[in-house]
VEXKOL-270571 format. One record per atom (N, C-alpha, C, O): residue number from 1; x, y, z. Coordinates in steps of 0.2 Angstrom, whole numbers, plus 5000, padded with zeros to 4 digits. Layout:
// residues N
@seq->NUM; c1->X; c2->Y; c3->Z $
...
//
This chain:
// residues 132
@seq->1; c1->4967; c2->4748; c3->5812 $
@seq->1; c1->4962; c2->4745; c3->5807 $
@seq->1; c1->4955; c2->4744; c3->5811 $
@seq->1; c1->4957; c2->4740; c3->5816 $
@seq->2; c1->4950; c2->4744; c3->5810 $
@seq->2; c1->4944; c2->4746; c3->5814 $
@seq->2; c1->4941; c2->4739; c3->5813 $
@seq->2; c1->4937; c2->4736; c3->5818 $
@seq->3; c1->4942; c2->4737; c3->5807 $
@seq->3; c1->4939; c2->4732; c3->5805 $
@seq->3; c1->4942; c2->4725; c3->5807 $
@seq->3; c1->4941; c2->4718; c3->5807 $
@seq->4; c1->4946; c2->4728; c3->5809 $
@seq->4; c1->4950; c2->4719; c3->5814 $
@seq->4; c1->4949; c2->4723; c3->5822 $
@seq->4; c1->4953; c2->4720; c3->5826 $
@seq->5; c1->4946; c2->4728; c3->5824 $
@seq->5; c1->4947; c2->4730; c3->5831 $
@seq->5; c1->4944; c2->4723; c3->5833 $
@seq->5; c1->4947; c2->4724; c3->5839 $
@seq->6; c1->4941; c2->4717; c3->5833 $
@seq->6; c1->4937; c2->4715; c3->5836 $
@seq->6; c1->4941; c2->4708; c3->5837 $
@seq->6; c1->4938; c2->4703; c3->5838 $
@seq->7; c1->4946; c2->4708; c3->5836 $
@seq->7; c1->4952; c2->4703; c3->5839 $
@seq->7; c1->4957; c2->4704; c3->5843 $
@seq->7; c1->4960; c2->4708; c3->5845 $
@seq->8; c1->4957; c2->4697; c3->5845 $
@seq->8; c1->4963; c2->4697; c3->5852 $
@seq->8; c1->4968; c2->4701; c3->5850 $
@seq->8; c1->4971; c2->4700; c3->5844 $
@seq->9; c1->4970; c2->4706; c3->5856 $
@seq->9; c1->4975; c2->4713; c3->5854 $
@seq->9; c1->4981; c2->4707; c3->5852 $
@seq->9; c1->4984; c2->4709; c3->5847 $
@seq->10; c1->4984; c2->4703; c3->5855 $
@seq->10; c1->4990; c2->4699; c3->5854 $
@seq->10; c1->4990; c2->4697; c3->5847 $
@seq->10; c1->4996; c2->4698; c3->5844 $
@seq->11; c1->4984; c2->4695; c3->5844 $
@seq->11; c1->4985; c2->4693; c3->5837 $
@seq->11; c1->4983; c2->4698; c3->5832 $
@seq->11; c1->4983; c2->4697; c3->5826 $
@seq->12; c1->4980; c2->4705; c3->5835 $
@seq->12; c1->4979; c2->4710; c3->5828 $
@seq->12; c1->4983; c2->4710; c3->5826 $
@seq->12; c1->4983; c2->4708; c3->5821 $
@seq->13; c1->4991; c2->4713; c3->5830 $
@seq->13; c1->4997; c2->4715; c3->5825 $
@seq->13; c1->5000; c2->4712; c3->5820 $
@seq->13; c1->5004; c2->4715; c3->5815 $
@seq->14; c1->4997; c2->4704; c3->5820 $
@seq->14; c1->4999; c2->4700; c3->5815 $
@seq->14; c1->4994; c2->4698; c3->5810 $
@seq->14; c1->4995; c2->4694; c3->5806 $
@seq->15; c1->4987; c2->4701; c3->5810 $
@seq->15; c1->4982; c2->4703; c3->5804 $
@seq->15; c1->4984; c2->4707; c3->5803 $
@seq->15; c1->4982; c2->4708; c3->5797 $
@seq->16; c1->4986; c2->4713; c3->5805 $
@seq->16; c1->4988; c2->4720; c3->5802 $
@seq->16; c1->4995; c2->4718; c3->5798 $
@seq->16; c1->4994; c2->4719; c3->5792 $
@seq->17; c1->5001; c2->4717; c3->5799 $
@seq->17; c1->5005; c2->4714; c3->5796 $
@seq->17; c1->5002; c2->4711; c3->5788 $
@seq->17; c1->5003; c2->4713; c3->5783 $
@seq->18; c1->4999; c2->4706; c3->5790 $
@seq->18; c1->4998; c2->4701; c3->5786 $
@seq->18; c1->4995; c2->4707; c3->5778 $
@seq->18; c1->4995; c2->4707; c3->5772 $
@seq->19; c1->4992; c2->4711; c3->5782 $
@seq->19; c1->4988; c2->4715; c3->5776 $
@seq->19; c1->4991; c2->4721; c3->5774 $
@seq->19; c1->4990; c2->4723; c3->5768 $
@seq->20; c1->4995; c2->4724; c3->5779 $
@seq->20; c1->5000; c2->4726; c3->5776 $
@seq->20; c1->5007; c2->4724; c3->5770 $
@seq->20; c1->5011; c2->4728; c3->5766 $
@seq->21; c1->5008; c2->4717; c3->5771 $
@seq->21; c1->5010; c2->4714; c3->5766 $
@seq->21; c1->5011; c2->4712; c3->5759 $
@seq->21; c1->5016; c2->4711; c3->5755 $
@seq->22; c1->5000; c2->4712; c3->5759 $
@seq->22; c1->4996; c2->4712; c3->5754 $
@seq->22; c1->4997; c2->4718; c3->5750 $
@seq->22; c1->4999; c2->4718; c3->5744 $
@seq->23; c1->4995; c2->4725; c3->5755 $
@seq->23; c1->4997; c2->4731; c3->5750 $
@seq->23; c1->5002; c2->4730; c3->5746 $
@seq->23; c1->5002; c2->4731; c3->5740 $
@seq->24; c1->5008; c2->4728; c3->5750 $
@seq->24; c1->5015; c2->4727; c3->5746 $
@seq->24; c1->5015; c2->4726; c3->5740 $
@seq->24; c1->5019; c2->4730; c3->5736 $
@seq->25; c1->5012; c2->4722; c3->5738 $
@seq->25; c1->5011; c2->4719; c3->5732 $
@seq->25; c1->5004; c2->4720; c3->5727 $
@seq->25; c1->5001; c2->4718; c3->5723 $
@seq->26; c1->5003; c2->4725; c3->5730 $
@seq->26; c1->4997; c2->4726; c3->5725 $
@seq->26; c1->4990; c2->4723; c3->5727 $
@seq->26; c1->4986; c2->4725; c3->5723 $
@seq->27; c1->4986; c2->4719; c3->5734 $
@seq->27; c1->4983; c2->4717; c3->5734 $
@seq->27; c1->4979; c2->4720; c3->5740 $
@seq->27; c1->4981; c2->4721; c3->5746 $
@seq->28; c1->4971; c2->4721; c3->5737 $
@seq->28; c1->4966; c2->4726; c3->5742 $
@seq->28; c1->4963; c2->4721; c3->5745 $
@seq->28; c1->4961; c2->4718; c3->5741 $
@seq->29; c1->4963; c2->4720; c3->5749 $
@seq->29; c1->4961; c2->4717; c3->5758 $
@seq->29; c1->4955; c2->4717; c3->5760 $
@seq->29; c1->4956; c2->4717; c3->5766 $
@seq->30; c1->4949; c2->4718; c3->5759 $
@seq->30; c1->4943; c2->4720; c3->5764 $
@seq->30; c1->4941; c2->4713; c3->5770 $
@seq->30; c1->4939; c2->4707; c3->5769 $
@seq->31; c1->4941; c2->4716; c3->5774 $
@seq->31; c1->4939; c2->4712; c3->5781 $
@seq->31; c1->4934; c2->4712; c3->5781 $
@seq->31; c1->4931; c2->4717; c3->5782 $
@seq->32; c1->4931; c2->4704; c3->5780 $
@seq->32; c1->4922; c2->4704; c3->5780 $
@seq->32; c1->4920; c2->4703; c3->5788 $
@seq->32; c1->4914; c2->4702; c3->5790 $
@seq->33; c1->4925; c2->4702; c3->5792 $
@seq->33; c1->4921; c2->4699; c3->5798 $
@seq->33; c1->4928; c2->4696; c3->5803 $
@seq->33; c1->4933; c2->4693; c3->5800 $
@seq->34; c1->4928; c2->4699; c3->5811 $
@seq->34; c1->4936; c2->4697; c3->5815 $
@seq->34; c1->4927; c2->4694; c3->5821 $
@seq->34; c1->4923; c2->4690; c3->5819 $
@seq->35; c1->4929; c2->4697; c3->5826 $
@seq->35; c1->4923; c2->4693; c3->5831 $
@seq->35; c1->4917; c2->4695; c3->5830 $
@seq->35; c1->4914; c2->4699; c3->5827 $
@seq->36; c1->4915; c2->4689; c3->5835 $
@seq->36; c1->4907; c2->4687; c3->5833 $
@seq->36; c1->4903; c2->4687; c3->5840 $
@seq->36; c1->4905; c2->4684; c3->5845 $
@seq->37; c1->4897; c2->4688; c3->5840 $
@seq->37; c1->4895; c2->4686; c3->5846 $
@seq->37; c1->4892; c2->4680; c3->5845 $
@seq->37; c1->4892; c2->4677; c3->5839 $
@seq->38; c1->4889; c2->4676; c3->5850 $
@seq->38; c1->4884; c2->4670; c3->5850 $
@seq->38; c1->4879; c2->4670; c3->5844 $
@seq->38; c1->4879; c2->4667; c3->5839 $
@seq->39; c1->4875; c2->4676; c3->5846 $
@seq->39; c1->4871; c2->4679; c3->5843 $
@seq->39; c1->4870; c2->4677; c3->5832 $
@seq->39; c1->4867; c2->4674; c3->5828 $
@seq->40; c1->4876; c2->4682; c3->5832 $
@seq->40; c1->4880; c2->4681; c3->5822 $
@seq->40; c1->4880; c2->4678; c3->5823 $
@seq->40; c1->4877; c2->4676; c3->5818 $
@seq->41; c1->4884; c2->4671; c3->5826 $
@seq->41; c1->4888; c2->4665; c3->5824 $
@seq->41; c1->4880; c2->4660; c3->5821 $
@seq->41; c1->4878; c2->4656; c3->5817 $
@seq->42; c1->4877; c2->4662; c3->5827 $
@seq->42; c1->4870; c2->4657; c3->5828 $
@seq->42; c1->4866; c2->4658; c3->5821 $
@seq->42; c1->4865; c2->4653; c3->5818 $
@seq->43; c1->4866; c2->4665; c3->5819 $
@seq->43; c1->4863; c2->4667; c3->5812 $
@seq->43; c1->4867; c2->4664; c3->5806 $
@seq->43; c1->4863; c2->4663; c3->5801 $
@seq->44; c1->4874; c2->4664; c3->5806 $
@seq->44; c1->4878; c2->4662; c3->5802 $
@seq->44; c1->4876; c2->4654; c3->5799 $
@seq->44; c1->4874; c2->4652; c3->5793 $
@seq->45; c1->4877; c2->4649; c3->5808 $
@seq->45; c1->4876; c2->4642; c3->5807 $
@seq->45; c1->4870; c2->4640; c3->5803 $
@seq->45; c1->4868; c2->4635; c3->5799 $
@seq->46; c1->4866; c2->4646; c3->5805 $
@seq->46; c1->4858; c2->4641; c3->5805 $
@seq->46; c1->4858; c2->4642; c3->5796 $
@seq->46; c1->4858; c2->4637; c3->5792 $
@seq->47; c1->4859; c2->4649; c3->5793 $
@seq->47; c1->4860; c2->4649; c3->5787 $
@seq->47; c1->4864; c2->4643; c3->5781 $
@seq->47; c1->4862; c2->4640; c3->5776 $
@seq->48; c1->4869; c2->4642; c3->5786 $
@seq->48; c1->4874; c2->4638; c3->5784 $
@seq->48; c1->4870; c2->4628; c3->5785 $
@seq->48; c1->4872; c2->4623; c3->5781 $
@seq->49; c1->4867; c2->4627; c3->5788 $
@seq->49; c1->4864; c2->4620; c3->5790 $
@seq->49; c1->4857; c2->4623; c3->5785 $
@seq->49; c1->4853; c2->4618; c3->5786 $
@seq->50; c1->4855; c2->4628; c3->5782 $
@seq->50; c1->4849; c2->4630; c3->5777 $
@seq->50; c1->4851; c2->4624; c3->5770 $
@seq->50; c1->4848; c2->4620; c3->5767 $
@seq->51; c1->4860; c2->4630; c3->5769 $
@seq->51; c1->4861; c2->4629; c3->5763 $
@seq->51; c1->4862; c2->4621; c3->5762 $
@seq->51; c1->4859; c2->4619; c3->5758 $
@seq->52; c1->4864; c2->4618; c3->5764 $
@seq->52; c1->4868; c2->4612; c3->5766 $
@seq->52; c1->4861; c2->4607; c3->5762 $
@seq->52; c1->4861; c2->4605; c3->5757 $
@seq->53; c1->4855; c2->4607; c3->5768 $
@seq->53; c1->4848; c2->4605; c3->5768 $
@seq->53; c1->4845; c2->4604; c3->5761 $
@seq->53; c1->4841; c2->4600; c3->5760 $
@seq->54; c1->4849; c2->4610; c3->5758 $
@seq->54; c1->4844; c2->4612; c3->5748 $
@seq->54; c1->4847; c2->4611; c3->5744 $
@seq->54; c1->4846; c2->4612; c3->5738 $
@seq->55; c1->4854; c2->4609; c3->5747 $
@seq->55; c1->4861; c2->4605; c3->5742 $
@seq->55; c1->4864; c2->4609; c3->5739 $
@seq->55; c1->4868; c2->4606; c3->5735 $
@seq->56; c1->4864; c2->4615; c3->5741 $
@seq->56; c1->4869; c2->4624; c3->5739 $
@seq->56; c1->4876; c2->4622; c3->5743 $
@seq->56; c1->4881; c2->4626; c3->5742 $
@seq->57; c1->4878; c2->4617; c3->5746 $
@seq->57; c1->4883; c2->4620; c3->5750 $
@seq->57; c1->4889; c2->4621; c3->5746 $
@seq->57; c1->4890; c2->4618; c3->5741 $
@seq->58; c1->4893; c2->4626; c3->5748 $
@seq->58; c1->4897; c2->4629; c3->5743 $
@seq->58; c1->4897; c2->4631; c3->5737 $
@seq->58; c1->4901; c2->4633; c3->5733 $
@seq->59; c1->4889; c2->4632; c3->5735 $
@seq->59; c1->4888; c2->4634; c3->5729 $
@seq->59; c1->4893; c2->4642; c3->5729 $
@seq->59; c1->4895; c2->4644; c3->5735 $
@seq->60; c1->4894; c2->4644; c3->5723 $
@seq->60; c1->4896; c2->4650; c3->5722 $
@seq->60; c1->4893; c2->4654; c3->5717 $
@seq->60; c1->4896; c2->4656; c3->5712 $
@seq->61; c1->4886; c2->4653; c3->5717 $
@seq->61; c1->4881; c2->4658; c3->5715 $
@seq->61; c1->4880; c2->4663; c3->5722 $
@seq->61; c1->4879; c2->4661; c3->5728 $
@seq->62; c1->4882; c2->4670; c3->5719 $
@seq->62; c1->4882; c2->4675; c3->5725 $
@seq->62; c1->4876; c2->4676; c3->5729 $
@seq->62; c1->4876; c2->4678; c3->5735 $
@seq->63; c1->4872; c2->4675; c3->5725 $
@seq->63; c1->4865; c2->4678; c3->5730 $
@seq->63; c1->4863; c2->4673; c3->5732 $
@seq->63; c1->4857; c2->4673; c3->5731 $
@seq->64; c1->4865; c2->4667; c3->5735 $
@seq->64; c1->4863; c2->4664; c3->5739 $
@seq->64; c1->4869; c2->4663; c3->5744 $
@seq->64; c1->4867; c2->4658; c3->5747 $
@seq->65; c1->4873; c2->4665; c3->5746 $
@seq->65; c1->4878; c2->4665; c3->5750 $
@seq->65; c1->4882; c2->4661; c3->5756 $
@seq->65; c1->4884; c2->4662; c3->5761 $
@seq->66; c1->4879; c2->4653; c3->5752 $
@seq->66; c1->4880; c2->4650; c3->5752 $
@seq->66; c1->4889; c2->4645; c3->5751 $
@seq->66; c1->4889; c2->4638; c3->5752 $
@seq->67; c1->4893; c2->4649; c3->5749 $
@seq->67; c1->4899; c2->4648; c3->5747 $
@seq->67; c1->4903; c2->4645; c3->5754 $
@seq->67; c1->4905; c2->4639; c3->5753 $
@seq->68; c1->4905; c2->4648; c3->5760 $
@seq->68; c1->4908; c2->4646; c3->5763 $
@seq->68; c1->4904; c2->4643; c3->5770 $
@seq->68; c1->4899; c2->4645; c3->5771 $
@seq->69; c1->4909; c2->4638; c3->5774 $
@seq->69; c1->4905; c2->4635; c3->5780 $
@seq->69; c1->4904; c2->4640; c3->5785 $
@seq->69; c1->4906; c2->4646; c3->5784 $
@seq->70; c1->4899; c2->4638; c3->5793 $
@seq->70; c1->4900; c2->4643; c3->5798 $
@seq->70; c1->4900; c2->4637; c3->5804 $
@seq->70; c1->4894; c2->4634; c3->5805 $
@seq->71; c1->4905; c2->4636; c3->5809 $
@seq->71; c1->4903; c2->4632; c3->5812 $
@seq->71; c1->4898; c2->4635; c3->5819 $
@seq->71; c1->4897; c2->4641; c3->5820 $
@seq->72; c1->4896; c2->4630; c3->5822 $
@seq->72; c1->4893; c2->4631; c3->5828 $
@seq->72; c1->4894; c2->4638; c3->5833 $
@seq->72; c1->4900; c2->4640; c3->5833 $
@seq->73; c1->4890; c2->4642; c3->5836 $
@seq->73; c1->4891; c2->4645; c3->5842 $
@seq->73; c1->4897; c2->4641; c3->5847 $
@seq->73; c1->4896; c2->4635; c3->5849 $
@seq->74; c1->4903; c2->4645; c3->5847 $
@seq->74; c1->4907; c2->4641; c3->5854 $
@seq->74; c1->4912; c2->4635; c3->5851 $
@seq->74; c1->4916; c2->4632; c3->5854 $
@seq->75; c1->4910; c2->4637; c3->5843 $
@seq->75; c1->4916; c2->4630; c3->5839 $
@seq->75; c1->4919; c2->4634; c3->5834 $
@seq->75; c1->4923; c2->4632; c3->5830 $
@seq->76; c1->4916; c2->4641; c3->5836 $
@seq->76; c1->4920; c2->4643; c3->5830 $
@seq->76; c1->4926; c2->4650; c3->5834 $
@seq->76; c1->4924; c2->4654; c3->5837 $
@seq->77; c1->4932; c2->4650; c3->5831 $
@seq->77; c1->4936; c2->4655; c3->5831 $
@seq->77; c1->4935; c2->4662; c3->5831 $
@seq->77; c1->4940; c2->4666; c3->5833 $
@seq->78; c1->4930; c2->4663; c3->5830 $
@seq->78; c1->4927; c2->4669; c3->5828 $
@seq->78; c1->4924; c2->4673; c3->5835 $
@seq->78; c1->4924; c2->4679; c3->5836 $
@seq->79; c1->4921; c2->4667; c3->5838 $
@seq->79; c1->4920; c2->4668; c3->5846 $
@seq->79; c1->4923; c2->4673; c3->5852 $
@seq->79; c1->4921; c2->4677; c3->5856 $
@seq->80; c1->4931; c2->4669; c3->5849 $
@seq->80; c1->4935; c2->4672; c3->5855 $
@seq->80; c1->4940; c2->4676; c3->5851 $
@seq->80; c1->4946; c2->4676; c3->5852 $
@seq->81; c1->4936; c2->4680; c3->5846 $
@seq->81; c1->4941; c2->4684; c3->5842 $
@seq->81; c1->4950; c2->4681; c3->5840 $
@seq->81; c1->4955; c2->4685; c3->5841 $
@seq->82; c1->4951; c2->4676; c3->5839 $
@seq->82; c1->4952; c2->4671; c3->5834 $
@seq->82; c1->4954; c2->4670; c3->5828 $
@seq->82; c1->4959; c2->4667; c3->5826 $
@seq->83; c1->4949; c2->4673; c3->5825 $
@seq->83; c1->4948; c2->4671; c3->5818 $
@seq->83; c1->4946; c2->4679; c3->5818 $
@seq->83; c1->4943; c2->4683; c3->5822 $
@seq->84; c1->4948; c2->4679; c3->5809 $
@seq->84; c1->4945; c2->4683; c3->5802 $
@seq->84; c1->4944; c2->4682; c3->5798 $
@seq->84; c1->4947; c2->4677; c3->5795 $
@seq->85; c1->4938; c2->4686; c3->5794 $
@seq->85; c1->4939; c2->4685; c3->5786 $
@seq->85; c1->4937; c2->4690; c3->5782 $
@seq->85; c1->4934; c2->4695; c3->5783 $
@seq->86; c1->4940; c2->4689; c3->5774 $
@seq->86; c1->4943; c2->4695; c3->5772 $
@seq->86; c1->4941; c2->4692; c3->5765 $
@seq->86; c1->4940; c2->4686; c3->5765 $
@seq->87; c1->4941; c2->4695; c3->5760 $
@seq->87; c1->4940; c2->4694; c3->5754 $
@seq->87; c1->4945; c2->4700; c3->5748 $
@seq->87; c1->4946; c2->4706; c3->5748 $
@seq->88; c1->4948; c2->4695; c3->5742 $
@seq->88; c1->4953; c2->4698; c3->5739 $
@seq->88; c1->4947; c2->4695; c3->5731 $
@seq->88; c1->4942; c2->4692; c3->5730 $
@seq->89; c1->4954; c2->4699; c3->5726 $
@seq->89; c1->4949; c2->4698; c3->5720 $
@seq->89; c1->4954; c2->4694; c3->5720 $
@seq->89; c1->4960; c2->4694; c3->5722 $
@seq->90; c1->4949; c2->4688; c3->5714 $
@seq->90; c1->4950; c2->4680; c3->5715 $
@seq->90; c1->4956; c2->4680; c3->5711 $
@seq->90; c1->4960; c2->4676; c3->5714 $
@seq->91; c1->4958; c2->4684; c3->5707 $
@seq->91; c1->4967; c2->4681; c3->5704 $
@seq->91; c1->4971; c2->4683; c3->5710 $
@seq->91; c1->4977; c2->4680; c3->5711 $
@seq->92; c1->4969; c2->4686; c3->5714 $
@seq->92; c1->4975; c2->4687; c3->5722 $
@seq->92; c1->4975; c2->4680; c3->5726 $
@seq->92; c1->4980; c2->4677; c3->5728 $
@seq->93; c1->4969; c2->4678; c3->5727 $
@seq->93; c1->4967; c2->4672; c3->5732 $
@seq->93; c1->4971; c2->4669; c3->5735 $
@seq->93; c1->4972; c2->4669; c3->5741 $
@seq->94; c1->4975; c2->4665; c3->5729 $
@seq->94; c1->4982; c2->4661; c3->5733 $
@seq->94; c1->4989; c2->4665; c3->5733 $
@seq->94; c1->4993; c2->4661; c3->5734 $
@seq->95; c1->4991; c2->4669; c3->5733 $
@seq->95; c1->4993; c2->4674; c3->5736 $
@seq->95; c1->4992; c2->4678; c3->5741 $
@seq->95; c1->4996; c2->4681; c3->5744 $
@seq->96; c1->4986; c2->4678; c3->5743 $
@seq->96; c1->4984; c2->4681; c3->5751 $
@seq->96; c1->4983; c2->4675; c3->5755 $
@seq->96; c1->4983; c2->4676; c3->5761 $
@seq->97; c1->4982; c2->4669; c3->5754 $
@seq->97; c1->4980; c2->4662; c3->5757 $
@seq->97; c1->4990; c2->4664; c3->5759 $
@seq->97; c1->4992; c2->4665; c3->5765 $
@seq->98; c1->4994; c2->4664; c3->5754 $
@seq->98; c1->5001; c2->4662; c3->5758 $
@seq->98; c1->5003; c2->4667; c3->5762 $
@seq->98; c1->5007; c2->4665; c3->5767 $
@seq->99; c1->5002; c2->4674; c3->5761 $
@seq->99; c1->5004; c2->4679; c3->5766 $
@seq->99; c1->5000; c2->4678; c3->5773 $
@seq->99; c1->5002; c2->4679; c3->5778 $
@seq->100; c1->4992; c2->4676; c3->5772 $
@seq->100; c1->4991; c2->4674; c3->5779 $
@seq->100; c1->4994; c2->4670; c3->5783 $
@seq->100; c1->4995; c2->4672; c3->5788 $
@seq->101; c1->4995; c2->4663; c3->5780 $
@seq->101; c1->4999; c2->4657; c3->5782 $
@seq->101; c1->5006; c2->4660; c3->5787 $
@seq->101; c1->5008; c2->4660; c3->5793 $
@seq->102; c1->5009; c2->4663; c3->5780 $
@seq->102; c1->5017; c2->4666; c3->5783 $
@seq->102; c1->5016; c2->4670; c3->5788 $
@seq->102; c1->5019; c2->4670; c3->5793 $
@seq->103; c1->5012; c2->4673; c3->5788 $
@seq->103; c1->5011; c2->4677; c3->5795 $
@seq->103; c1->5007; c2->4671; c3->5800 $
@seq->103; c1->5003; c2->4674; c3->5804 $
@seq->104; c1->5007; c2->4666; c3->5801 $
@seq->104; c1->5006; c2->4662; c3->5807 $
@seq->104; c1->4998; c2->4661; c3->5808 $
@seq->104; c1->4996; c2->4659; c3->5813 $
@seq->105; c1->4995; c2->4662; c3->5803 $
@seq->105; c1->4984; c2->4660; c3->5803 $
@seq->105; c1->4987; c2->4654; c3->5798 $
@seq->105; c1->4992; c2->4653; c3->5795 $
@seq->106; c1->4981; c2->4651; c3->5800 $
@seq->106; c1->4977; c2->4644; c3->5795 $
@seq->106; c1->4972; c2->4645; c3->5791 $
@seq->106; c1->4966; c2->4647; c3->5793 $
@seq->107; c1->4973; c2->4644; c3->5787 $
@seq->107; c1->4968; c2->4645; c3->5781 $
@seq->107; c1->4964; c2->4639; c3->5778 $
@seq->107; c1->4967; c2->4636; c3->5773 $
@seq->108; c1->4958; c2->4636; c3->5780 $
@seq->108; c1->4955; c2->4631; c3->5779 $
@seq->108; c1->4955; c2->4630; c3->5771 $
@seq->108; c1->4951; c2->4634; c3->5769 $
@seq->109; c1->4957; c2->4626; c3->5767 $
@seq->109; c1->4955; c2->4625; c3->5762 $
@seq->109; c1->4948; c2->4625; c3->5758 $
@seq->109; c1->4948; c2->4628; c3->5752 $
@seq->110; c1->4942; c2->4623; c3->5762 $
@seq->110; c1->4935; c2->4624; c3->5760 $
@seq->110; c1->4932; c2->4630; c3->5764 $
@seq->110; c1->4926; c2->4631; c3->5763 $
@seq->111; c1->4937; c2->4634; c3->5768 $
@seq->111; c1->4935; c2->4641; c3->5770 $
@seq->111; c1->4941; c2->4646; c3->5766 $
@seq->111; c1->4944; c2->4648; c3->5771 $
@seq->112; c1->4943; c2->4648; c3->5762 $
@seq->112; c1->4948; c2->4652; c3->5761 $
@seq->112; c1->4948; c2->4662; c3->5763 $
@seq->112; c1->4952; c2->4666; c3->5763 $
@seq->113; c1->4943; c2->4663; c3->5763 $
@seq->113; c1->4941; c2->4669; c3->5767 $
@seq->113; c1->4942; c2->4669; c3->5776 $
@seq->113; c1->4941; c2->4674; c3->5779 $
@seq->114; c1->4944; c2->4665; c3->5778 $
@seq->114; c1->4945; c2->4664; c3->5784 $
@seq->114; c1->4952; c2->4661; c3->5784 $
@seq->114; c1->4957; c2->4657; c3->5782 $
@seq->115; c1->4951; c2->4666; c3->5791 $
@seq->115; c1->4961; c2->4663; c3->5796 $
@seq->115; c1->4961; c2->4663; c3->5801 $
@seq->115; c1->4959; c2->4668; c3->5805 $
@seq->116; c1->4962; c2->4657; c3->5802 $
@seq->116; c1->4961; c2->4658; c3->5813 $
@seq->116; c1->4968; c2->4654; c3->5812 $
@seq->116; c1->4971; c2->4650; c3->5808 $
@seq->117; c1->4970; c2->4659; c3->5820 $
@seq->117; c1->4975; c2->4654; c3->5824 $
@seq->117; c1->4975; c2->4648; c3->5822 $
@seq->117; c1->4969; c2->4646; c3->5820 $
@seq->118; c1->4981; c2->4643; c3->5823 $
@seq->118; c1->4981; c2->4637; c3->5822 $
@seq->118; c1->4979; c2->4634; c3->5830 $
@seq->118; c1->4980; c2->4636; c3->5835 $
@seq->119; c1->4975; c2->4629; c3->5829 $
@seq->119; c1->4974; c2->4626; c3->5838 $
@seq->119; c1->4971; c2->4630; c3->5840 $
@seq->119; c1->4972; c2->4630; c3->5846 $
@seq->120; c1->4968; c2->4634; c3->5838 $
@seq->120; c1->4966; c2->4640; c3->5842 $
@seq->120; c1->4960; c2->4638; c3->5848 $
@seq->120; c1->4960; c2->4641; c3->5853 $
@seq->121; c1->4955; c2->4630; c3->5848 $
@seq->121; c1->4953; c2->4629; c3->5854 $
@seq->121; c1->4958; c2->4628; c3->5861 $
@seq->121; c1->4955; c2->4628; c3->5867 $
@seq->122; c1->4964; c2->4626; c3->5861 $
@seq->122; c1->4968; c2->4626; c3->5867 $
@seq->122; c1->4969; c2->4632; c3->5870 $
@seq->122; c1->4973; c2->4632; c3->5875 $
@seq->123; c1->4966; c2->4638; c3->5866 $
@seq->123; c1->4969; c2->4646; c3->5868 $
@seq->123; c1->4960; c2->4648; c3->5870 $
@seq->123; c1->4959; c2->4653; c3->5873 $
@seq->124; c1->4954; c2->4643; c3->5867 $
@seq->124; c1->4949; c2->4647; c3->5870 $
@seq->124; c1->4945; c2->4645; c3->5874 $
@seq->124; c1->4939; c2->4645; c3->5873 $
@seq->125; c1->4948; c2->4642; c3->5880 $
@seq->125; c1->4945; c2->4643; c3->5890 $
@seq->125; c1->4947; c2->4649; c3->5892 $
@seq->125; c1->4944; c2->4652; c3->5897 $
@seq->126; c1->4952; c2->4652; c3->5887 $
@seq->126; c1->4952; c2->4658; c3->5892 $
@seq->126; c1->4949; c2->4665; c3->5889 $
@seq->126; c1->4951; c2->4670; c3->5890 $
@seq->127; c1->4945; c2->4663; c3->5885 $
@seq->127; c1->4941; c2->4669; c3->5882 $
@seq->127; c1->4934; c2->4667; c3->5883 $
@seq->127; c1->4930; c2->4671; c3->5884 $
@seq->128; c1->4934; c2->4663; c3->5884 $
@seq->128; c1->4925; c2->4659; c3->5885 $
@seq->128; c1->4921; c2->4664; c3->5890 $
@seq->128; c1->4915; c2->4663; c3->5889 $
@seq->129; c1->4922; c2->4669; c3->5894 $
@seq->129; c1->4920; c2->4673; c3->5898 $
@seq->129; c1->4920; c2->4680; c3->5894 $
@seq->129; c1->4918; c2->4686; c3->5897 $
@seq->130; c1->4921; c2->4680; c3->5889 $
@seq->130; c1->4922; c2->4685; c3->5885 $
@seq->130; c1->4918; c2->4687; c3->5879 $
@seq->130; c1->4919; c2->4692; c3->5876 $
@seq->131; c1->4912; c2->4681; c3->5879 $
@seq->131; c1->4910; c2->4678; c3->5873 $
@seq->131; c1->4905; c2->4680; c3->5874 $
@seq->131; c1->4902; c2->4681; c3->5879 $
@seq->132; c1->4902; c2->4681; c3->5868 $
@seq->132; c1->4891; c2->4684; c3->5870 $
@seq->132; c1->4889; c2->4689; c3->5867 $
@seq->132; c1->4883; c2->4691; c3->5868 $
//
């Protein structure tokens, strides 16, 4: 899947699982986002400390896209190929929230499009040379 190549090879096979499981049951998967450089992350935050600023945060009016968090360059998941995110139609939601789980990601409650490793910081000193 091309759209997760950009995660740690250890942990594709279990996004690829996880969305294969999905099909299972009838649910279309799109992968908005596996890694990131400093670069995106920076563009994401600063977006994200925008919406915050003008009181949108988590709005879900689309064209402002400000719905979900982004943290920091180097705090976020996404860094060290980590983390993904994925978008289902909302009556799937909490059914793909649990098939990620079950397959061993964390699904932040106030990020639901997003699943990273759990602890995934004690896993990223060794990616940090990787990162940029």
């Amino acid at each position: 899947m091309m759209q997760l190549a950009g995660l740690d090879p250890e942990l594709r096979p279990y996004a690829e699982a996880a969305i294969s499981t999905a099909r299972q049951y009838g649910i279309s998967v799109t992968v908005t986002s596996a890694r990131r450089t400093w670069a995106q992350q920076t563009e994401l935050r600063e977006h994200w400390l925008r919406c915050v600023s003008a009181g949108k945060a988590y709005s879900t009016d689309p064209a402002l896209h400000c719905q979900y968090p982004a943290n920091a360059p180097g705090d976020s998941a996404h860094n060290y190929g980590l983390a993904f995110d994925s978008v289902v139609e909302p009556r799937f939601q909490h059914a793909w929230n649990v098939i990620r789980q079950w397959h061993g990601f964390r699904v932040p409650e106030n990020d639901i499009i997003h699943a990273e490793v759990p602890n995934w910081r004690a896993y990223a000193t060794e990616w940090r040379g990787q990162v940029g």
